[in-house]
C-alpha positions as CSV (number, residue, x, y, z in Angstrom):
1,X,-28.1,-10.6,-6.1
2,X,-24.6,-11.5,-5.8
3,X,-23.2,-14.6,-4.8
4,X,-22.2,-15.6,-0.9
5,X,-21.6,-18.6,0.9
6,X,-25.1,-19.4,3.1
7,X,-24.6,-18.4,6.6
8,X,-26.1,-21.9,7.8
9,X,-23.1,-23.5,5.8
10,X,-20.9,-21.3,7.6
11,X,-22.1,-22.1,11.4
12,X,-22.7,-25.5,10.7
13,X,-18.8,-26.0,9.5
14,X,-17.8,-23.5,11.8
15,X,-18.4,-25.3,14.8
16,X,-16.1,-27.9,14.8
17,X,-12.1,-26.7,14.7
18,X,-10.1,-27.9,11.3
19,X,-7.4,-30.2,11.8
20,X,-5.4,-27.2,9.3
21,X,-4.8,-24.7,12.1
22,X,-2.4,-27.6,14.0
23,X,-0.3,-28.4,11.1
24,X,0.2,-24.9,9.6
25,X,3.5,-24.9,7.3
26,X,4.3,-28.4,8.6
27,X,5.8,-30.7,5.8
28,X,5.1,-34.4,5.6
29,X,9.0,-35.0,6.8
30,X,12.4,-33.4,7.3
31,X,13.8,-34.2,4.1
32,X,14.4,-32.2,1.6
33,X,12.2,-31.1,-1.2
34,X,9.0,-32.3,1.3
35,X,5.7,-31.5,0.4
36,X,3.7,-29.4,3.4
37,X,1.0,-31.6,4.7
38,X,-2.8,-32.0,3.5
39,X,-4.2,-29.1,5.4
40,X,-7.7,-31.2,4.7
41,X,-7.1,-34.9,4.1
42,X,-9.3,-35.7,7.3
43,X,-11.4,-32.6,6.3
44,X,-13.2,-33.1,3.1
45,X,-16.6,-30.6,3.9
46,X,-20.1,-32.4,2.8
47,X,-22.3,-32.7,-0.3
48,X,-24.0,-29.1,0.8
49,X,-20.2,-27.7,0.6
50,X,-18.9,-29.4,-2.2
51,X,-22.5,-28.1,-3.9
52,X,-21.7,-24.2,-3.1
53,X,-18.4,-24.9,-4.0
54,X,-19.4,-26.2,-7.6
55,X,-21.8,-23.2,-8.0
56,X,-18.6,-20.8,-7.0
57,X,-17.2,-22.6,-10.2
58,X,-19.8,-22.3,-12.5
59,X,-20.2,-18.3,-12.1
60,X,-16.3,-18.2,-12.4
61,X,-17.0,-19.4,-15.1
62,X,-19.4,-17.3,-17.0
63,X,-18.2,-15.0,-19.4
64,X,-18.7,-11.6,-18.9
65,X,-18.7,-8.9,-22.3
66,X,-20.2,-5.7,-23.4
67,X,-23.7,-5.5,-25.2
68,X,-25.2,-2.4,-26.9
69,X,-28.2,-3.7,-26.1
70,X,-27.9,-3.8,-22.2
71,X,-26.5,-0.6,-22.2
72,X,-29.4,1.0,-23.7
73,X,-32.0,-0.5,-21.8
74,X,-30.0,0.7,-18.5
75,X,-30.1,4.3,-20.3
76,X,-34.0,3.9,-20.1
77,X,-34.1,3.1,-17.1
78,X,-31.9,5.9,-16.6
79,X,-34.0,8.2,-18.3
80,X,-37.2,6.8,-16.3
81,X,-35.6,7.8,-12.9
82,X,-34.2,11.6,-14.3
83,X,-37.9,12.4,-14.9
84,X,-39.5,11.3,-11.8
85,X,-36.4,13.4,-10.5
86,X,-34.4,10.3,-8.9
87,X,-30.7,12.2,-9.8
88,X,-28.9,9.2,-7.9
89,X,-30.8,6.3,-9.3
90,X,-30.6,8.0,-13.0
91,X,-26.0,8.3,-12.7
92,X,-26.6,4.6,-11.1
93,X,-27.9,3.4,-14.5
94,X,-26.3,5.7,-16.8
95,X,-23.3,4.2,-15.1
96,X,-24.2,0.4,-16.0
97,X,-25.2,2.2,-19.4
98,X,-21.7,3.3,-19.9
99,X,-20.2,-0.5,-18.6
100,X,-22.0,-2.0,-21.2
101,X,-21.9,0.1,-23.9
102,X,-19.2,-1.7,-26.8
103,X,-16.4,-0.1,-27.9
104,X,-16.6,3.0,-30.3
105,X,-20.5,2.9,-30.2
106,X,-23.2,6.0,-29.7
107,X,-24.1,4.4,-26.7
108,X,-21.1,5.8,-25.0
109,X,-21.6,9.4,-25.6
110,X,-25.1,9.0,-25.0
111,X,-24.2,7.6,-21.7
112,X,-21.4,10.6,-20.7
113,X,-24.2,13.0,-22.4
114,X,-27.2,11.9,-19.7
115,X,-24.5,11.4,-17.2
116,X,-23.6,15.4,-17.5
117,X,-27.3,16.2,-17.2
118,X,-28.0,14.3,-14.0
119,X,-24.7,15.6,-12.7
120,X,-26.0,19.0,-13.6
121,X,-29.5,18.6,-11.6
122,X,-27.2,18.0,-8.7
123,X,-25.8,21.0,-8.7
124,X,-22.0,19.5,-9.4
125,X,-21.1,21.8,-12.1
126,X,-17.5,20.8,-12.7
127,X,-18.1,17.3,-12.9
128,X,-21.0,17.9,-15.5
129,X,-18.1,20.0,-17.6
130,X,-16.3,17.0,-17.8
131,X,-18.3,14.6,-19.1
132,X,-20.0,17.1,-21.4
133,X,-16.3,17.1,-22.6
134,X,-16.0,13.3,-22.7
135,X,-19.0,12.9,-24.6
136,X,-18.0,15.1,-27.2
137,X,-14.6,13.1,-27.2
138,X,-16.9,9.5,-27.5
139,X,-18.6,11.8,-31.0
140,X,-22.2,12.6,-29.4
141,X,-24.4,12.3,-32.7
142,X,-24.6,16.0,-34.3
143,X,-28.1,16.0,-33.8
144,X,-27.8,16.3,-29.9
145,X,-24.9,18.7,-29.8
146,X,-27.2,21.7,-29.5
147,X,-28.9,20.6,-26.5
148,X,-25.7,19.8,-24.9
149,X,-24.0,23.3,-25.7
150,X,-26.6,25.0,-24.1
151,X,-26.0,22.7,-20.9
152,X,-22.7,23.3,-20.8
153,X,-23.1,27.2,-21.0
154,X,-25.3,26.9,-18.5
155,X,-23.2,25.3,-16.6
156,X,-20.4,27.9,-16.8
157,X,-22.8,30.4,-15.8
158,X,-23.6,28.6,-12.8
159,X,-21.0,27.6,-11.2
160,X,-19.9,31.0,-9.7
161,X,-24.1,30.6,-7.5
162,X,-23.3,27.3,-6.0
163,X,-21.5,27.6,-2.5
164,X,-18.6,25.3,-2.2
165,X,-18.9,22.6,0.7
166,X,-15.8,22.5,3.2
167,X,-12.9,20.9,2.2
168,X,-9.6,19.8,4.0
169,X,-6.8,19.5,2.2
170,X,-6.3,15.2,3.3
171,X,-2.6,15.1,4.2
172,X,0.2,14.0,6.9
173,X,0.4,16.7,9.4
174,X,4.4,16.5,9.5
175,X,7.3,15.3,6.8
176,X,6.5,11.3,6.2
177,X,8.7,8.9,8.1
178,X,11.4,7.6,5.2
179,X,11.0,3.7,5.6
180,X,7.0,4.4,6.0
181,X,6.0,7.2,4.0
182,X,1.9,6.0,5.1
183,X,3.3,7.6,8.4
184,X,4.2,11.1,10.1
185,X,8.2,11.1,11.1
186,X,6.9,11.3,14.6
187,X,5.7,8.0,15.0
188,X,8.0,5.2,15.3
189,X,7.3,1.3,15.4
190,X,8.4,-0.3,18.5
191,X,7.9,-3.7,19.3
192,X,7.9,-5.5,23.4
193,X,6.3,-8.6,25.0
194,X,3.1,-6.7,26.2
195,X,1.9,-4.7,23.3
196,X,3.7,-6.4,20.5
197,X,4.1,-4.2,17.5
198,X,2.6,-1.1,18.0
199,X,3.0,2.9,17.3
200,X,4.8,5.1,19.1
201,X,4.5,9.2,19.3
202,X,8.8,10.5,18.7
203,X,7.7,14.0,20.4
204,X,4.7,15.7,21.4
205,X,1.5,15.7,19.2
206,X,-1.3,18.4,19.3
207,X,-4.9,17.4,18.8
208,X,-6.1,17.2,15.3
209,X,-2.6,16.1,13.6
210,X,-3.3,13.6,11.0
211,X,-0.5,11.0,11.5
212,X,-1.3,7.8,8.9
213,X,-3.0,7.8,5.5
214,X,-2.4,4.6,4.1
215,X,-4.3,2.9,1.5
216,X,-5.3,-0.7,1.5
217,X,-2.9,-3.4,0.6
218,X,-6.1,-5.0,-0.1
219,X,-9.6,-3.8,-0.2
220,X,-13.0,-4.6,-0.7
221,X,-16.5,-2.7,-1.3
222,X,-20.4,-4.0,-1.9
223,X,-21.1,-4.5,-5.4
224,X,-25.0,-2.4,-5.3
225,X,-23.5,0.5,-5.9
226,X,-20.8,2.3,-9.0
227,X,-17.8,3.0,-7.5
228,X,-14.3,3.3,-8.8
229,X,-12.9,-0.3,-8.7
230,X,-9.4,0.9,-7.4
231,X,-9.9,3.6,-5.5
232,X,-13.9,3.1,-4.6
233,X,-14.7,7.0,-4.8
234,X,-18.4,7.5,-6.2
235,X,-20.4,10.2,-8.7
236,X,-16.7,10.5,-10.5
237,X,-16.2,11.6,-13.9
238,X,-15.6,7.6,-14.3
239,X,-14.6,5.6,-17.2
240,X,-15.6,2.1,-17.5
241,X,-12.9,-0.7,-18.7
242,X,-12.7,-1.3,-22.3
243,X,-12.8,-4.8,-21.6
244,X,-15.5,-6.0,-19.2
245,X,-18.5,-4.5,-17.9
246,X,-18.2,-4.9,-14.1
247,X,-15.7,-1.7,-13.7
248,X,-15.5,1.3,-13.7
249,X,-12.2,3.6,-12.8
250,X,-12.1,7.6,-12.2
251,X,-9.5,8.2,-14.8
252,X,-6.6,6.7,-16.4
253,X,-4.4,6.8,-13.3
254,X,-6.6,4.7,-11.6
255,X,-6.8,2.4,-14.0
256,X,-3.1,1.7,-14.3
257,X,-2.7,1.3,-10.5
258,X,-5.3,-0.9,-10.3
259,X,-3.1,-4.1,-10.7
260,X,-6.2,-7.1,-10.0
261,X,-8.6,-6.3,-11.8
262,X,-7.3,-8.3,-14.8
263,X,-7.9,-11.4,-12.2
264,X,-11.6,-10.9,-12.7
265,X,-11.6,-8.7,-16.0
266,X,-14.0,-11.0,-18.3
267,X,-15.7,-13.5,-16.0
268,X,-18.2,-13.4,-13.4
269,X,-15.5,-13.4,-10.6
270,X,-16.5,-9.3,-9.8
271,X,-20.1,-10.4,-9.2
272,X,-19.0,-12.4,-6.0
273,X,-19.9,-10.9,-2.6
274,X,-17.6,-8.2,-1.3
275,X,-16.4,-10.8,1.9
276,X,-15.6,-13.4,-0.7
277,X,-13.7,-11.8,-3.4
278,X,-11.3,-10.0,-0.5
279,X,-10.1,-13.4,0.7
280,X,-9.8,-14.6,-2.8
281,X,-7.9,-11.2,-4.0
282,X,-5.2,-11.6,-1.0
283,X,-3.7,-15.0,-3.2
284,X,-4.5,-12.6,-6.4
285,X,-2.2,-10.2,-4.5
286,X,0.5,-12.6,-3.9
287,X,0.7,-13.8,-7.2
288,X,1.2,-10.1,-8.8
289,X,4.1,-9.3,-6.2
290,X,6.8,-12.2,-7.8
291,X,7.6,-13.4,-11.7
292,X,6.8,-16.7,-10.9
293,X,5.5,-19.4,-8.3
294,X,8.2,-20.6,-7.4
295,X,9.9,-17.0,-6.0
296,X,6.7,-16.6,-4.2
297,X,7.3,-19.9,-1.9
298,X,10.6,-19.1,-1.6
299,X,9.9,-15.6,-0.1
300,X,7.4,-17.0,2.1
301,X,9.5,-19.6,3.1
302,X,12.2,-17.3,4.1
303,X,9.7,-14.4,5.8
304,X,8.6,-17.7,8.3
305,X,12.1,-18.4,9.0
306,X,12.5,-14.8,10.0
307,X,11.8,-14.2,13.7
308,X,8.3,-13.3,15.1
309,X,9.1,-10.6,16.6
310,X,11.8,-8.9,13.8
311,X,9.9,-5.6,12.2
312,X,9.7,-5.2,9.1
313,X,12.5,-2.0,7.9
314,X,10.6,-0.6,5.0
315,X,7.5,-0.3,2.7
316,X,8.5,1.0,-0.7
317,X,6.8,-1.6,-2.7
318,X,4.6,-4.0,-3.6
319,X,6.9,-6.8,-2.3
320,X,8.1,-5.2,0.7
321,X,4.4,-4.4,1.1
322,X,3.6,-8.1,1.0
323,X,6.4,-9.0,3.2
324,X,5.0,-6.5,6.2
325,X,1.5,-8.2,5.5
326,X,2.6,-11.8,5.5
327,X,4.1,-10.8,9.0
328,X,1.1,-9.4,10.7
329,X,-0.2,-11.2,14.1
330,X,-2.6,-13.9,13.8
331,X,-5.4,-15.0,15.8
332,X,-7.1,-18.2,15.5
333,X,-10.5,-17.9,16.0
334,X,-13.0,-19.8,13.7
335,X,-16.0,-19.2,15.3
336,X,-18.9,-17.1,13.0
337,X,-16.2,-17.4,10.0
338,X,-16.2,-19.8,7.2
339,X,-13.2,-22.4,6.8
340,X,-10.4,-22.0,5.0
341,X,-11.1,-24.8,3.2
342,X,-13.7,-23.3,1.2
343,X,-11.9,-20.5,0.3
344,X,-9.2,-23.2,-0.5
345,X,-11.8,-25.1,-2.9
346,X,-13.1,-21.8,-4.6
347,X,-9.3,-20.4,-5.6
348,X,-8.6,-23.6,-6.9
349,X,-11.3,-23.3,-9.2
350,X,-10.2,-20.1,-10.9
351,X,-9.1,-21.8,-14.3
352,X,-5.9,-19.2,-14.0
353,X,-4.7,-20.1,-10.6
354,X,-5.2,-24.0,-11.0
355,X,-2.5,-23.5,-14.6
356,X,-0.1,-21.6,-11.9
357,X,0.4,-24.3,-8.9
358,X,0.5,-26.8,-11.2
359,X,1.5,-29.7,-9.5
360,X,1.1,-31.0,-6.0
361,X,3.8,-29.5,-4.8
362,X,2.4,-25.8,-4.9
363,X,-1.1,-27.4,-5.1
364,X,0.4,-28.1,-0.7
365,X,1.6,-24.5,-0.8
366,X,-1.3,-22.5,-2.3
367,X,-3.3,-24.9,0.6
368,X,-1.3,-23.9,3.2
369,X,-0.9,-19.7,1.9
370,X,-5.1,-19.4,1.2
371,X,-4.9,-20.8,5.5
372,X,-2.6,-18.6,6.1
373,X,-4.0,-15.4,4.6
374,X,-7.4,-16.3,5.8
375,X,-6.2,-15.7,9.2
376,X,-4.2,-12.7,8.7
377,X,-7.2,-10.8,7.2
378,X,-9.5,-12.1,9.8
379,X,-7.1,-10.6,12.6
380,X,-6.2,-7.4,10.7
381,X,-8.8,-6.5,8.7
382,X,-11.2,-3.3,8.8
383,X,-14.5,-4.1,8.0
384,X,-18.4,-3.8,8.0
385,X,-21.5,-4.9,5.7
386,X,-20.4,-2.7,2.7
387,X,-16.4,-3.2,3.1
388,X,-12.7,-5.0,4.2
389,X,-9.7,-4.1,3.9
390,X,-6.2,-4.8,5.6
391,X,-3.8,-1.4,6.1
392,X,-0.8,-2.6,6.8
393,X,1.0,-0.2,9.5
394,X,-3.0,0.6,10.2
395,X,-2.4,-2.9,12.0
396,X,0.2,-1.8,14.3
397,X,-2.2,0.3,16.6
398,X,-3.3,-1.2,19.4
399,X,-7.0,-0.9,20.8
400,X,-8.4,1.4,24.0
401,X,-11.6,2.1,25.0
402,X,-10.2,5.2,25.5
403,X,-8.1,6.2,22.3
404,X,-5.8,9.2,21.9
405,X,-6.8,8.4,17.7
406,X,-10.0,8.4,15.6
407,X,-9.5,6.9,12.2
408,X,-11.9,7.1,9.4
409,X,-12.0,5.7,5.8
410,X,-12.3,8.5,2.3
411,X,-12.1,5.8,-0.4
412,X,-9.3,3.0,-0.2
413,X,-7.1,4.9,2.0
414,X,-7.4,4.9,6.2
415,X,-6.7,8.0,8.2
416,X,-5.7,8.5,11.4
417,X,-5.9,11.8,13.6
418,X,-5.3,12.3,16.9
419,X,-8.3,13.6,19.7
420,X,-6.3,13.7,22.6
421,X,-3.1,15.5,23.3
422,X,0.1,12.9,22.9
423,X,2.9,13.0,25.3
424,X,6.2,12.0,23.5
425,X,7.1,8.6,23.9
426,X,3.2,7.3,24.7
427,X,1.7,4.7,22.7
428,X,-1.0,5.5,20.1
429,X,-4.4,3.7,20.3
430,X,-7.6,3.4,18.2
431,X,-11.0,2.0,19.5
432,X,-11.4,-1.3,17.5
433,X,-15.1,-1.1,19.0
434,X,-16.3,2.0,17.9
435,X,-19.0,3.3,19.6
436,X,-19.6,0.2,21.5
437,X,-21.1,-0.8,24.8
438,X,-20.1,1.4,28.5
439,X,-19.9,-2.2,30.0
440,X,-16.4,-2.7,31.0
441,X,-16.9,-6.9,31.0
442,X,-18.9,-6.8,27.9
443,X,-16.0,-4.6,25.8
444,X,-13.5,-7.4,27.4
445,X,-15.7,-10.2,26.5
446,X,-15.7,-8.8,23.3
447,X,-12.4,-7.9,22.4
448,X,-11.2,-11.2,24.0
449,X,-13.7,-13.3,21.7
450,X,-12.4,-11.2,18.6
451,X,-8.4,-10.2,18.7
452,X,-7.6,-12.7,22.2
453,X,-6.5,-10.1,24.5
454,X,-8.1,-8.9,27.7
455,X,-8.3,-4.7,27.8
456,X,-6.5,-3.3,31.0
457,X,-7.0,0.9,29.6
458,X,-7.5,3.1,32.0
459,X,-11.3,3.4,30.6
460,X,-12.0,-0.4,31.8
461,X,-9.2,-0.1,34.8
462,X,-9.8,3.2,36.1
463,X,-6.8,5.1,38.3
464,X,-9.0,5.4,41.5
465,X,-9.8,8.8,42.7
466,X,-10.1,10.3,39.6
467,X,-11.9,13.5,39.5
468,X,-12.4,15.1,36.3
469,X,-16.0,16.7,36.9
470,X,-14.7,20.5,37.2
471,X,-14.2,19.8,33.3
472,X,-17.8,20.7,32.9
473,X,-17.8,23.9,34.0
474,X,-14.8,24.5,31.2
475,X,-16.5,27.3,28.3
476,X,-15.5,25.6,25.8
477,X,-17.3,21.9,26.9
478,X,-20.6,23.7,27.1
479,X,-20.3,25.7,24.3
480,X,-19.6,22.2,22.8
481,X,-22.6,20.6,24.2
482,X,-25.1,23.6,23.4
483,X,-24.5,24.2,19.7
484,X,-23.8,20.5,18.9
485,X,-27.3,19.8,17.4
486,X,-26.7,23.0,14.7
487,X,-24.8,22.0,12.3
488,X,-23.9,25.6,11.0
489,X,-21.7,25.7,15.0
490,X,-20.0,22.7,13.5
491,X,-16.5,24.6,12.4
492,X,-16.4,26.5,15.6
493,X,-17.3,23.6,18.1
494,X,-14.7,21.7,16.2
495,X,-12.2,23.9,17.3
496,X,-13.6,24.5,20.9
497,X,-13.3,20.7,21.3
498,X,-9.9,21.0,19.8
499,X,-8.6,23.5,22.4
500,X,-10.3,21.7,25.1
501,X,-8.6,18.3,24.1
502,X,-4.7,20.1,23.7
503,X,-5.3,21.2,27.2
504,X,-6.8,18.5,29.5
505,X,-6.9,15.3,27.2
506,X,-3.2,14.1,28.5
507,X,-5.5,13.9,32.1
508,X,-6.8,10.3,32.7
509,X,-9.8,9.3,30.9
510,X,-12.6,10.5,32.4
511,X,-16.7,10.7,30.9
512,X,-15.8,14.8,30.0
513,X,-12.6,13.6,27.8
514,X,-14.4,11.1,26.3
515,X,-17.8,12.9,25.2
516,X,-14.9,15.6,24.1
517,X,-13.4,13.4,22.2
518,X,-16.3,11.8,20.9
519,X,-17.5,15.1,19.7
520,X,-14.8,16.2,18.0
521,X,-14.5,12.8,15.7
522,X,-17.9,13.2,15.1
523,X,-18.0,16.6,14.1
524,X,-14.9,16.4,11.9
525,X,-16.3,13.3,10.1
526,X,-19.7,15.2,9.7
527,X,-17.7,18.3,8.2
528,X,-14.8,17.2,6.0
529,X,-15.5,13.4,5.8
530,X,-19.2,12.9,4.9
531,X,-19.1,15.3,2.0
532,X,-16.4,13.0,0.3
533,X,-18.2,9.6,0.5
């Protein structure tokens, strides 16, 4: 069970609009050295609040450490599930085995050992290898090296039987755009008064080009299942951190990249619910990008002085990273989302943050920056029961319920690929809606109530007189159609839909485009994305 504000506390707080949201980066007066204002002086929450709040605090609090004896009664568990046959539950515990296990003990290579075996019964002979490997590395007691020889030839012997499933190699379709490497030099940024920021295609773009991989700036993922704690892959070879138990990491590299886990590394922060900890890991995020406080209020002071509509000129690190997110749009919207102010209260109850703003001064700041970020993330961020995450240049795309992009998540990095055939110079969309309602007023209602902007696509304002129905009688739509609910037609109804899409999706949206498009997402997330996850 892992710890989340009550959604009662949320509605009941939410209904009432925070005097914060007028008085964002206002200081008390004109002078200099002014402190910004008390987002919260008139807002102080209740006893129920200040309660959740002091809980927050407490489990911050609790230390976190490795324990031999954990770690083998996980193993047993482990061991429980591999014989009824339960191959995921049994890596699930080994997993938690391994976190726990101290440093230098048996329980280690006992953990990689049983790992390798339920690994084998899954028929993922490489990874098996490997931690066969790591387990002798972690000095597997003699008297179980036998057993796991004889694995590991079987292994070798096997792996030649087992049919490989389809993979794609995952990159950008054309040579990376310098200033953006997350994006294909045929997309630009552009920025007017009706769209905003938004992506451009430089030239003409075929279906099925992959023109973004980005991964998160910051990112998220539910904390019932082991997954790599940077880049939130699963059934990996992983390692666990030598210093807590609540991580584990694929490799080395992954470790070293991951730059906020030493936030959490040691208390009971990594237990929080997935929602909470991103809001709380934006500020961690802030903090890594500068040597100090005091350049991080100076940067953010100057990116606010910088006009709204300026676009940022690069990404090529973690500051200039942080200076694109710190400029996304913003929508105000509290309703169904809990205040700022309690995210406010809980940062400033993280014994390391309260010993950096250490004084009123950036006490005012850090109030103002938790606001800030809340909104940005609310606006910008990707996100469903088991994740969030905010992509930066993901965030330039604008929506239509007609999109000429699908996008699709393979661990912390967002994809994008186009399903309809891109005229140079036309705008690139996603469907922020997914596979939502055929409603016109409801998908307005919706997007209005979400992101504040009313949807004028051709799918909810149709050119009249459109006539797309002789689309049916194309081969390749009812070969399409016919073999979709065979899943060994999947390759070749991919590249039927493909074809279909290079040749009529630049027509105006019609039903026939769209189930095309539709399909072709669908299968291509079926084929090359599922197997990943």
């Amino acid at each position: 069970m892992f710890w989340k504000f009550p959604e009662e506390v949320y509605k009941k707080h939410c209904s009432t609009t925070p005097p914060a949201m007028d008085n964002l980066w206002k200081k008390d007066s004109n002078e200099a050295g002014a402190f910004y204002v008390d987002l919260f002086a008139s807002y102080s929450g209740d006893k129920q609040t200040e309660g959740l709040i002091d809980e927050f605090a407490k489990i911050v609090a609790m230390a976190c450490s490795k324990d031999d004896e954990i770690s083998t009664m996980y193993r047993q568990r482990g061991n429980d599930c591999f014989r009824v046959k339960n191959w995921s539950a049994a890596m699930d515990l080994y997993n938690r085995s391994l976190c726990f296990a101290e440093v230098k003990s048996e329980n280690i290579a006992l953990a990689y050992s049983n790992r390798s075996a339920a690994f084998f019964q899954m028929q993922k002979y490489e990874e098996a290898l490997v931690d066969i490997e790591l387990s002798k590395q972690a000095n597997l007691p003699e008297r179980l090296m036998p057993k796991l020889e004889q694995r590991q030839r079987e292994c070798q012997k096997l792996m030649a039987t087992v049919q490989k499933p389809n993979r794609r190699e995952f990159k950008l379709s054309y040579e990376a755009n310098q200033n953006f490497p997350c994006i294909a030099d045929v997309v630009e940024i552009k920025y007017n008064r009706e769209f905003g920021r938004h992506l451009v295609a430089k030239c003409d773009i075929p279906v099925g080009q992959i023109i973004l991989m980005e991964r998160d700036f910051i990112g998220t993922r539910a904390n019932d299942e082991i997954l790599c704690r940077t880049c939130f892959r699963k059934n990996r070879n992983f390692i666990a951190c030598p210093q807590c138990p609540d991580a584990v990491f694929c490799d080395i590299e992954c470790m070293n990249r991951n730059i906020l886990h030493k936030w959490e590394c040691g208390s009971s922060q990594a237990h929080l619910n997935h929602d909470d900890r991103f809001y709380i890991q934006s500020i961690f995020m802030a903090i890594e990008c500068f040597p100090d406080i005091e350049s991080l209020m100076e940067f953010v002071e100057s990116a606010l002085r910088e006009d709204p509509e300026t676009i940022p000129t690069t990404i090529h690190d973690l500051k200039s990273s942080y200076h694109f997110f710190i400029k996304l749009k913003t929508h105000t919207n509290n309703d169904d989302v809990p205040l700022p102010y309690d995210y406010y209260k809980c940062v400033t109850s993280i014994p390391e943050i309260t010993t950096l703003f250490d004084c009123e001064k950036k006490r005012r700041f850090l109030m103002h920056l938790v606001t800030y970020h809340f909104f940005i993330t609310q606006t910008n961020a990707i996100h469903d029961v088991r994740s969030k995450s905010v992509n930066n240049v993901f965030s330039m795309t604008n929506h239509s319920c007609a999109p000429n992009l699908t996008n699709y998540c393979i661990g912390d990095q967002c994809i994008c690929e186009t399903i309809r055939f891109v005229k140079e110079g036309e705008q690139l969309y996603i469907n922020y809606l997914g596979n939502g309602t055929e409603i016109a007023e409801e998908r307005r209602m919706d997007l209005k109530s979400r992101w504040d902007f009313n949807c004028k696509c051709e799918k909810c304002e149709p050119t009249d007189n459109i006539n797309n129905t002789h689309l049916v009688f194309d081969p390749r739509f009812q070969f399409a159609l016919e073999n979709l609910p065979d899943e060994r037609n999947y390759p070749a109804i991919l590249e039927k839909c493909r074809q279909f899409l290079d040749e009529h999706g630049h027509l105006a949206w019609s039903k026939e485009i769209g189930l095309m498009t539709h399909t072709f997402a669908f299968v291509a997330q079926e084929l090359y994305i599922k197997p990943l996850q």
